[in-house]
LUMROVEX-561338 format. One record per residue (C-alpha): x, y, z. Coordinates in nm, 3 decimals, padded with zeros to 5 digits, always signed. Layout:
LUMROVEX-561338
FIPA     east    north       up
FIPA        X        Y        Z
...
//
This chain:
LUMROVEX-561338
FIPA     east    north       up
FIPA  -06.808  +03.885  -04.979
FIPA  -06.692  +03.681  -05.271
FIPA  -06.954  +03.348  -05.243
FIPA  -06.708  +03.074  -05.128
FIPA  -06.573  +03.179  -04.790
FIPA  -06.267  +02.950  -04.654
FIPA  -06.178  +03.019  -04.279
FIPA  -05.878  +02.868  -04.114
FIPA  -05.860  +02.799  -03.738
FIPA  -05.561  +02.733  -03.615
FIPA  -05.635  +02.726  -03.275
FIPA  -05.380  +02.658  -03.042
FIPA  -05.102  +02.528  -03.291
FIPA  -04.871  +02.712  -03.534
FIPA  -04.646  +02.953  -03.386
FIPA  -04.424  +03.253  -03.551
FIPA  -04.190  +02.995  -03.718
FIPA  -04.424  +02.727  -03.821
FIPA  -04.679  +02.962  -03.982
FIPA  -04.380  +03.154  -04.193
FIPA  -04.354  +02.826  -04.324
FIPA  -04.679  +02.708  -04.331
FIPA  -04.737  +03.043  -04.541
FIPA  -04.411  +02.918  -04.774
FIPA  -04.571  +02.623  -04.858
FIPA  -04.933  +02.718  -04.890
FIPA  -04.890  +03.016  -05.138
FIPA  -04.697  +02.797  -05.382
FIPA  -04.992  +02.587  -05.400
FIPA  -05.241  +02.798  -05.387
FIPA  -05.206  +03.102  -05.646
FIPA  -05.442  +03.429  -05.689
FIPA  -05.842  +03.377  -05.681
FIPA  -06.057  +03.664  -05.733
FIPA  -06.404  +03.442  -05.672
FIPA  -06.323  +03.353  -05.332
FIPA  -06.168  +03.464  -04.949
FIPA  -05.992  +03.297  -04.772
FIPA  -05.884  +03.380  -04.413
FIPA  -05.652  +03.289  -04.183
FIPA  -05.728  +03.300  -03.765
FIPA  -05.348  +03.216  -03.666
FIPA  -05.281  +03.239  -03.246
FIPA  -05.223  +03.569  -03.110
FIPA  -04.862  +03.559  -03.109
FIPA  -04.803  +03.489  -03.498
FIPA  -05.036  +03.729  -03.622
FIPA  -04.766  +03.957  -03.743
FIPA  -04.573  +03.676  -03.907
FIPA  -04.878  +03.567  -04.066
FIPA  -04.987  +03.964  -04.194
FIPA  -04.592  +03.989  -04.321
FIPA  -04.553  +03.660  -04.500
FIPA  -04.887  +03.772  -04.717
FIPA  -04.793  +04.106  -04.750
FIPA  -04.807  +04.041  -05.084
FIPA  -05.139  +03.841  -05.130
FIPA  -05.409  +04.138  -05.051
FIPA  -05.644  +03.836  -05.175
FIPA  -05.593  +03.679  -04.795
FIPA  -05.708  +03.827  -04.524
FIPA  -05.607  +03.723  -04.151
FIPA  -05.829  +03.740  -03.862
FIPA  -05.787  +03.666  -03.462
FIPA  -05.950  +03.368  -03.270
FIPA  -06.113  +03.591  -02.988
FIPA  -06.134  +03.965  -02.853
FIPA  -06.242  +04.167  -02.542
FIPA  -06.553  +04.366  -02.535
FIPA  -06.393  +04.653  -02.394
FIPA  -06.139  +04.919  -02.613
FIPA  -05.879  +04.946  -02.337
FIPA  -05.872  +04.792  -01.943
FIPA  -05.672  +04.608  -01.690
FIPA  -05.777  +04.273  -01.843
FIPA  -05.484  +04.082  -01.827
FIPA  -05.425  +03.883  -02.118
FIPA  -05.652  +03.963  -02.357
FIPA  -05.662  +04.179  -02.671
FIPA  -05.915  +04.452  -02.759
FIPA  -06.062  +04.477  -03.119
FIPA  -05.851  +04.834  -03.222
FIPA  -05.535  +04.601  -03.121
FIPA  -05.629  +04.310  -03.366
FIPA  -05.702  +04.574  -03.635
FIPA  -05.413  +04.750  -03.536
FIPA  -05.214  +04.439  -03.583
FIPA  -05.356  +04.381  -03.921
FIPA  -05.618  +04.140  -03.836
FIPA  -05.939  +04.235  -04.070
FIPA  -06.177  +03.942  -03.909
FIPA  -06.265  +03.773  -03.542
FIPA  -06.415  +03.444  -03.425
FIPA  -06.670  +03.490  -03.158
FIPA  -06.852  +03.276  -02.942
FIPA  -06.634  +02.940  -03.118
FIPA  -06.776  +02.633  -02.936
FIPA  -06.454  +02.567  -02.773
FIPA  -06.441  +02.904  -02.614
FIPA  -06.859  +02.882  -02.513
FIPA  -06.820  +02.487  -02.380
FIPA  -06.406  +02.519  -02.261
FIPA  -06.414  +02.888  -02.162
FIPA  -06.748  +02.964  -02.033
FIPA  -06.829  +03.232  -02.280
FIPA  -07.169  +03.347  -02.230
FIPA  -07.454  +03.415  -02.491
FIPA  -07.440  +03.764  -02.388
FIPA  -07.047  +03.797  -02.397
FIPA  -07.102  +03.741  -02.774
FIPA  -07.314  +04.018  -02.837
FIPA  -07.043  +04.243  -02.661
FIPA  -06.768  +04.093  -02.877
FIPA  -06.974  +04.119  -03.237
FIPA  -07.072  +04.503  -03.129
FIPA  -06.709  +04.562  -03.073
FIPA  -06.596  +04.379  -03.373
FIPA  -06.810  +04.635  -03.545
FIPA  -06.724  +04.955  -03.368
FIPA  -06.322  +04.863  -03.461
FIPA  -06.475  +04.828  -03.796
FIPA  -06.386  +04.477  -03.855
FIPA  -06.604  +04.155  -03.956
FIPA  -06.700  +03.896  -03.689
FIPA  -06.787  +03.583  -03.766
FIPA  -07.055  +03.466  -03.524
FIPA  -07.032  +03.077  -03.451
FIPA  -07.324  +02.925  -03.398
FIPA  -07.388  +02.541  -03.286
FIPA  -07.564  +02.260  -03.097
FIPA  -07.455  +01.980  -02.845
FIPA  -07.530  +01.618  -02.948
FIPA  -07.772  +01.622  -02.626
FIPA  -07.909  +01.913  -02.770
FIPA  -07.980  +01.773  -03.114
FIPA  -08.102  +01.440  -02.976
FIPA  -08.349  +01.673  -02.767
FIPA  -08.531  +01.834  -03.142
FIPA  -08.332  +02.161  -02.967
FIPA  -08.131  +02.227  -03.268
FIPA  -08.291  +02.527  -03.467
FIPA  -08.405  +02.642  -03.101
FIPA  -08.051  +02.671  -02.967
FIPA  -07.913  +02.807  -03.350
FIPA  -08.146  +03.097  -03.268
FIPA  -08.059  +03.162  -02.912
FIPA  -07.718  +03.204  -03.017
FIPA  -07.784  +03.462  -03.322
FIPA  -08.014  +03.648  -03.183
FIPA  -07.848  +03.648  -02.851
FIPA  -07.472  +03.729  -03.061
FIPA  -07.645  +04.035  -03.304
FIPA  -07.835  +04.165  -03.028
FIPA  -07.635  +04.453  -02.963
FIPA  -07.578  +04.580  -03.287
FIPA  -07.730  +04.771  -03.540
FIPA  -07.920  +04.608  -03.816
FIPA  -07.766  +04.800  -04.086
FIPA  -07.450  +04.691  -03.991
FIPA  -07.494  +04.349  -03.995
FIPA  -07.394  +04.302  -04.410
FIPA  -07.011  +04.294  -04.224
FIPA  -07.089  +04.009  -04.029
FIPA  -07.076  +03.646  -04.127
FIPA  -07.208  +03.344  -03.967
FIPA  -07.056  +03.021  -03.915
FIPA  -07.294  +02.694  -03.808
FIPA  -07.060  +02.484  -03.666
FIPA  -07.264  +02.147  -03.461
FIPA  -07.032  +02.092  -03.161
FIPA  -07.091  +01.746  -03.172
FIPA  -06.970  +01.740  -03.546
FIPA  -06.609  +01.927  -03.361
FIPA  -06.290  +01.740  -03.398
FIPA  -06.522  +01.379  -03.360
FIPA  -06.458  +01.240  -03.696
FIPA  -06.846  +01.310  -03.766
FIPA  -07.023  +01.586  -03.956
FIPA  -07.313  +01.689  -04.064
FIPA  -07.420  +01.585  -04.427
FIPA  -07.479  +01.829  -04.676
FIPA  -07.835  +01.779  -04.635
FIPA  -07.790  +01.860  -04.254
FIPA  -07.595  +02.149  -04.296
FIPA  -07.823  +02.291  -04.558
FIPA  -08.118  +02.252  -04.327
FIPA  -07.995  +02.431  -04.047
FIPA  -07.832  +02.710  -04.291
FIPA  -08.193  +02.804  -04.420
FIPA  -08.316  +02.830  -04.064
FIPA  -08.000  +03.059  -04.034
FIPA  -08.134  +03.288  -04.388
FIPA  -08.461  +03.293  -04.307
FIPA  -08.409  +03.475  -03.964
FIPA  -08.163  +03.678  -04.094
FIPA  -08.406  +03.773  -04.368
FIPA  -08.636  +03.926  -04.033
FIPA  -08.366  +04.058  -03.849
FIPA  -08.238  +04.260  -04.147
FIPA  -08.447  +04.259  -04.462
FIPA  -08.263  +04.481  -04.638
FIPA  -07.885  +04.364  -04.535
FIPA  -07.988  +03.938  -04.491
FIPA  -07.871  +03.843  -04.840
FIPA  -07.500  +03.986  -04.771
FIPA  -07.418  +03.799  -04.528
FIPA  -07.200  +03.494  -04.564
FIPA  -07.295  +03.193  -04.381
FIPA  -07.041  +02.917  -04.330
FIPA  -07.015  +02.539  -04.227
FIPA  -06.791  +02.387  -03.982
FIPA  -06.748  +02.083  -03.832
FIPA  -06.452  +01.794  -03.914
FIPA  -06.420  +01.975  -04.274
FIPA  -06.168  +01.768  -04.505
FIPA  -06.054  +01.753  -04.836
FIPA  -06.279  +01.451  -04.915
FIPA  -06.646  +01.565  -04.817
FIPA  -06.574  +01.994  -04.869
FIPA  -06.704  +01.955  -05.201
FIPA  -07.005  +01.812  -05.095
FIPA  -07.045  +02.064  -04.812
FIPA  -07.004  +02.370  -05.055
FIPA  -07.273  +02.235  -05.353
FIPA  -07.498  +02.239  -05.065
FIPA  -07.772  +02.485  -05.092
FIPA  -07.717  +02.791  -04.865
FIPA  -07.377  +02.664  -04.747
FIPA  -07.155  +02.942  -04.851
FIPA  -06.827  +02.874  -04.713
FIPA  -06.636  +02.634  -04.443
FIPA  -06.476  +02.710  -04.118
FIPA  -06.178  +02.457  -04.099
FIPA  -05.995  +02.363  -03.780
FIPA  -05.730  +02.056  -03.800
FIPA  -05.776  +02.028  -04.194
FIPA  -05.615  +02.387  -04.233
FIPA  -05.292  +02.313  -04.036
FIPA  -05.166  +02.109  -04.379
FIPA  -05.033  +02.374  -04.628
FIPA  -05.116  +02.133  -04.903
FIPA  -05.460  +01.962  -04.766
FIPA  -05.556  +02.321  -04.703
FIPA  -05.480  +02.453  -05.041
FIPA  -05.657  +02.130  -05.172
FIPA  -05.955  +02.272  -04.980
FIPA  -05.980  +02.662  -05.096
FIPA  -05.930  +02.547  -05.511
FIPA  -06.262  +02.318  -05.473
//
């Protein structure tokens, strides 16, 4: 991975017709970079308008908010991770705090999802965060570790250079507060150093991003931060030109 990753969540907003021209916009700001990726999780439904309209920008890569564990079922509603790659989709989100704290997605479920991220042969990008009862509680680096060990469990260590990691304090989550730099740094080296036992050989690969009420104002501060190599952005990234303002920094 390039060492500035810049993730785009969507979430629930942007259909078919609003990302086409979301995608107009955007692309006229923001022209070829070769020392960066940026990625784009759009909702389910506009993932082919989003994979057409940057047909021609192989430099952007799309991924999908959430998968199934299981290749193939009667699960109603849900997509398996051959579909998404099928689709074009080259990335997934797993284990986001709104679908552990909203959903009910378990610990475990994200070790399914990041095995079968793997076994589709795409990258998952294993959130990873604390309440603000949590963090009040000293529980922070104990929770962060839950959650990766619990998320990388089921997969082979040699695979893990194709995952990336995304620290993302749920109280820091659409509140109007983040971490500092300083914060995010901390917690980021906890992050390195355990990768650095869980894969010795494979640690230094993987890309480990920030996320939590991102904005044009404080991303610079966020990325100069040591160990911070990227952002995962939720309502900054639904502005074509805020966004683009983001990725140049």
């Amino acid at each position: 991975m390039p060492r500035h990753v810049f993730a785009a969540n969507w979430k629930m907003n942007h259909g078919p017709t609003d990302a086409r021209e979301f995608l107009k916009s955007f692309l006229h700001y923001y022209p070829r970079h070769s020392d960066r990726q940026v990625i784009f999780f759009p909702a389910a439904v506009a993932i082919p308008a989003v994979v057409e309209g940057l047909k021609d920008r192989p430099d952007i890569r799309v991924g999908v908010q959430n998968i199934h564990w299981e290749d193939k079922g009667a699960y109603t509603g849900e997509i398996s991770a051959a579909m998404a790659r099928d689709a074009g989709a080259h990335f997934v989100l797993i284990g986001h705090s709104e679908r552990r704290h909203v959903f009910g997605e378990t610990d475990e479920e994200t070790g399914r999802k990041v095995a079968a991220c793997l076994r589709a042969r795409l990258a998952p990008i294993l959130c990873v965060g604390e309440t603000l009862e949590q963090r009040e509680a000293g529980e922070t680096e104990a929770v962060v570790l839950r959650q990766l060990h619990a998320g990388l469990s089921r997969s082979d260590p040699s695979q893990l250079s194709h995952a990336l990691i995304a620290y993302e304090p749920v109280w820091a989550i659409g509140t109007g507060k983040n971490a500092t730099p300083e914060d995010a740094s901390r917690v980021h080296r906890i992050i390195r150093a355990e990768l650095k036992v869980m894969s010795p050989e494979k640690h230094s690969a993987i890309s480990i991003l920030y996320g939590g009420s991102v904005n044009r104002g404080n991303s610079p501060q966020l990325l100069a931060a040591a160990d911070v190599d990227g952002l995962l952005v939720g309502g900054a990234s639904l502005d074509p030109e805020g966004w683009s303002a983001i990725v140049r920094a």
